[in-house]
C-alpha positions as CSV (number, residue, x, y, z in Angstrom):
1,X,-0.4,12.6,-6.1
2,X,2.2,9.9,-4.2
3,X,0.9,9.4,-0.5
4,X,2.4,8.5,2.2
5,X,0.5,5.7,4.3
6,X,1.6,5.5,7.3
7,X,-0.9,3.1,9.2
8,X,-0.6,0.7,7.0
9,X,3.1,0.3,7.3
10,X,2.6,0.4,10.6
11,X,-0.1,-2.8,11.2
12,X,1.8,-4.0,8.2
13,X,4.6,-4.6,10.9
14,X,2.8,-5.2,14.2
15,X,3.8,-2.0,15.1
16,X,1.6,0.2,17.8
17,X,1.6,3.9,17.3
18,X,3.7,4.0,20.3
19,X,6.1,1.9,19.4
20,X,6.7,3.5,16.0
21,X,6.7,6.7,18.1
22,X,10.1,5.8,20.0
23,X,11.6,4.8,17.4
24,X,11.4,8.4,15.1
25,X,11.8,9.9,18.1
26,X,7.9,11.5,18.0
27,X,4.8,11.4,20.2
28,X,2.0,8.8,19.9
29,X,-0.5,11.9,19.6
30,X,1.7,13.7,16.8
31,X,1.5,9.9,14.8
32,X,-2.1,9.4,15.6
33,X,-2.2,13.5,13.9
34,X,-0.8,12.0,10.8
35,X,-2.8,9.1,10.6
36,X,-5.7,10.9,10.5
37,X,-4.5,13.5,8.0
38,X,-4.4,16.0,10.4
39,X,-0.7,16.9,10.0
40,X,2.2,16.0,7.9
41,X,5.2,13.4,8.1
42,X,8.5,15.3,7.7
43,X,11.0,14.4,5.2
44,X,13.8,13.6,8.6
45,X,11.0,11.2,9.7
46,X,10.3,9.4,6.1
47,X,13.8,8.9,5.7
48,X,14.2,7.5,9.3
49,X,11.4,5.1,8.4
50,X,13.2,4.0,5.9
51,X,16.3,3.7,7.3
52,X,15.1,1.8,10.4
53,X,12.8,-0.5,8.2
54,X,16.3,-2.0,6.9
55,X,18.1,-1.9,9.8
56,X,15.3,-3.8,11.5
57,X,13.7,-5.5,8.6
58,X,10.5,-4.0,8.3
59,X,8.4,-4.7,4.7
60,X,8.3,-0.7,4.1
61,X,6.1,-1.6,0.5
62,X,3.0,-0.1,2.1
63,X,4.2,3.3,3.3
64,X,4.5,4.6,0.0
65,X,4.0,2.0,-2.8
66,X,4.8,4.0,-5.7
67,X,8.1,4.9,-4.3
68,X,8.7,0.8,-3.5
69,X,7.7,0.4,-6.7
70,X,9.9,2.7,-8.8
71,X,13.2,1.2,-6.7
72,X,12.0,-2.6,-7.9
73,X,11.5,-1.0,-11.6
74,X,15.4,0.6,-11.2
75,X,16.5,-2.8,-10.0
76,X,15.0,-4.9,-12.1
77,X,16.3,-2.3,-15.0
78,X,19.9,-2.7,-13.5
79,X,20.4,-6.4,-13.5
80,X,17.4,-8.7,-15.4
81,X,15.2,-10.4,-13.4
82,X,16.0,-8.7,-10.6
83,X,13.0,-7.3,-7.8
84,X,14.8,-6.7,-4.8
85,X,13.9,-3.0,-4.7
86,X,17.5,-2.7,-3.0
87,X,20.0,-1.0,-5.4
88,X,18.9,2.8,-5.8
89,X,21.7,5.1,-3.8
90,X,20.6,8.4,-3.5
91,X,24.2,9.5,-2.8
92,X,25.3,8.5,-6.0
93,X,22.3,9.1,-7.9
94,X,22.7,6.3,-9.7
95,X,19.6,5.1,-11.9
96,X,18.4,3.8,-14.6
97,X,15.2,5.5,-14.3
98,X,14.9,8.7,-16.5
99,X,13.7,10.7,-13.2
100,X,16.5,13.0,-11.3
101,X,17.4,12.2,-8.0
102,X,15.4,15.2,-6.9
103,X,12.3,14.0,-8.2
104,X,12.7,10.4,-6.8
105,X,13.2,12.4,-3.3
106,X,10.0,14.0,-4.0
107,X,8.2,10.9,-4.8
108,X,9.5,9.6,-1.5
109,X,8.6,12.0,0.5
110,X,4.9,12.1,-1.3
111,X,5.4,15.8,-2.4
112,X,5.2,14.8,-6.3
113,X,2.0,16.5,-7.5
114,X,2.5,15.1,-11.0
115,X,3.3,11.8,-11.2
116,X,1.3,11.5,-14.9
117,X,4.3,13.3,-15.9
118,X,7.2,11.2,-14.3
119,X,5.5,7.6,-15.6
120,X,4.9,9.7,-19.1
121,X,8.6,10.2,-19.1
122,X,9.2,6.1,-17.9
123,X,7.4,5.1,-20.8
124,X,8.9,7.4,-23.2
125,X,12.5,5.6,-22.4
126,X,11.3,2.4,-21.6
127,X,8.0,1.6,-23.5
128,X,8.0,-2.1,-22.6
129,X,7.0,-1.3,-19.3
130,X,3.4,-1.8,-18.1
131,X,1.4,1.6,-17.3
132,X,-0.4,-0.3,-15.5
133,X,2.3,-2.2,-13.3
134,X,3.9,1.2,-12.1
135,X,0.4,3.4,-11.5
136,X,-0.8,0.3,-9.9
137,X,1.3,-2.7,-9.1
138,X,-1.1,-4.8,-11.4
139,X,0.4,-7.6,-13.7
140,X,4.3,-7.7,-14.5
141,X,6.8,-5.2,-14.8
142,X,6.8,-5.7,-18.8
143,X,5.6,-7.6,-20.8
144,X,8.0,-8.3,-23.1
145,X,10.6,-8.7,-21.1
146,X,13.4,-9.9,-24.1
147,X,12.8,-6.5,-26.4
148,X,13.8,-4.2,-23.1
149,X,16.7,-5.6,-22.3
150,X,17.8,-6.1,-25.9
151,X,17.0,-2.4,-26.0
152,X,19.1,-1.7,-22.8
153,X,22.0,-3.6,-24.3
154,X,22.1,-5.8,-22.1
155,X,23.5,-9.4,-23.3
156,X,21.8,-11.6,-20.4
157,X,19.5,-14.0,-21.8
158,X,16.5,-13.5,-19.5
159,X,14.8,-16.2,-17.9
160,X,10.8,-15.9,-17.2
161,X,10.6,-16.9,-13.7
162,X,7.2,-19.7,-13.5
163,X,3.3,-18.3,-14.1
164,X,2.1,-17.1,-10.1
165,X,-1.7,-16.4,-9.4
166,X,-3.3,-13.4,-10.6
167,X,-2.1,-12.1,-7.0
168,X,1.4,-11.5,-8.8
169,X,2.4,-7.9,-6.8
170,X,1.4,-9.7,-3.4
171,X,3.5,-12.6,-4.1
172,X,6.5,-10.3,-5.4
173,X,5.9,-8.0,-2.1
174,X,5.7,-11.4,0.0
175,X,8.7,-12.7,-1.0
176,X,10.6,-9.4,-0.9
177,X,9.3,-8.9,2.6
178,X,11.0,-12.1,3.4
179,X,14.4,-11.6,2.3
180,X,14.6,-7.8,4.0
């Protein structure tokens, strides 16, 4: 099941409760609710998360990292090489992932009860992609990066960026975190 993790994100960006509060437009007791698992985020309140986390440049990785995780995959799908996380437009729908947009608005909203089927799909289409990098953000997207674009069509020669630590997905997150 995806899950929403709302304290993180929150001391994640030096936020207080009240603070993040004001900003959705809530109470600090309704937040500290949800932190505890006492109640439930709605959807209007994910979304303005979201929203507010670019407008203000919040790293939003942490509040739901399967989510974060799936727009990197669709980016990095898109245009080689590339892990912005930045491209997926729910208006348009338009993905490379072989999920519909109403399942990639479940999985943001952590109301996917069976994500074993959505990466089983992932990995039917594309199965140079790590099981392991999209259950857990461990290791590389693929790898064997030149067989899925070559599969995709896609004439781009990549271009393996330099061997990182074996802290890879925190480095990726880092520098993402710094360009938002």
């Amino acid at each position: 099941m995806v899950q929403i993790y709302l304290t993180e994100f929150r001391k994640d960006n030096k936020l207080t409760q009240q603070e993040l509060a004001d900003v959705l437009g809530t109470s600090r007791s309704f937040l500290s609710l949800v932190e505890s698992g006492k109640s439930k985020l709605p959807d209007d309140k994910i979304d303005k998360i979201y929203f507010e986390s670019r407008m203000k440049g919040w790293d939003f990785h942490s509040l739901n990292p399967l989510y974060f995780r799936l727009m990197v995959l669709n980016d990095y799908l898109f245009e080689p090489g590339n892990t912005t996380g930045t491209n997926w437009d729910f208006e348009s729908g338009h993905s490379l992932l072989p999920i519909s947009k109403t399942e990639m608005l479940r999985i943001k909203h952590a109301k996917c009860d069976d994500i074993d089927a959505v990466i089983k799909e992932i990995l039917s289409k594309y199965p140079e992609i790590s099981d392991k990098w999209i259950r857990y953000g461990i290791g590389d997207i693929t790898d064997n990066p030149e067989k899925l674009f070559s599969s995709m069509g896609h004439k781009t020669e990549y271009v393996k960026e330099p061997e990182r630590s074996n802290n890879d997905l925190f480095y990726l997150l880092y520098s993402l975190s710094e360009r938002l």
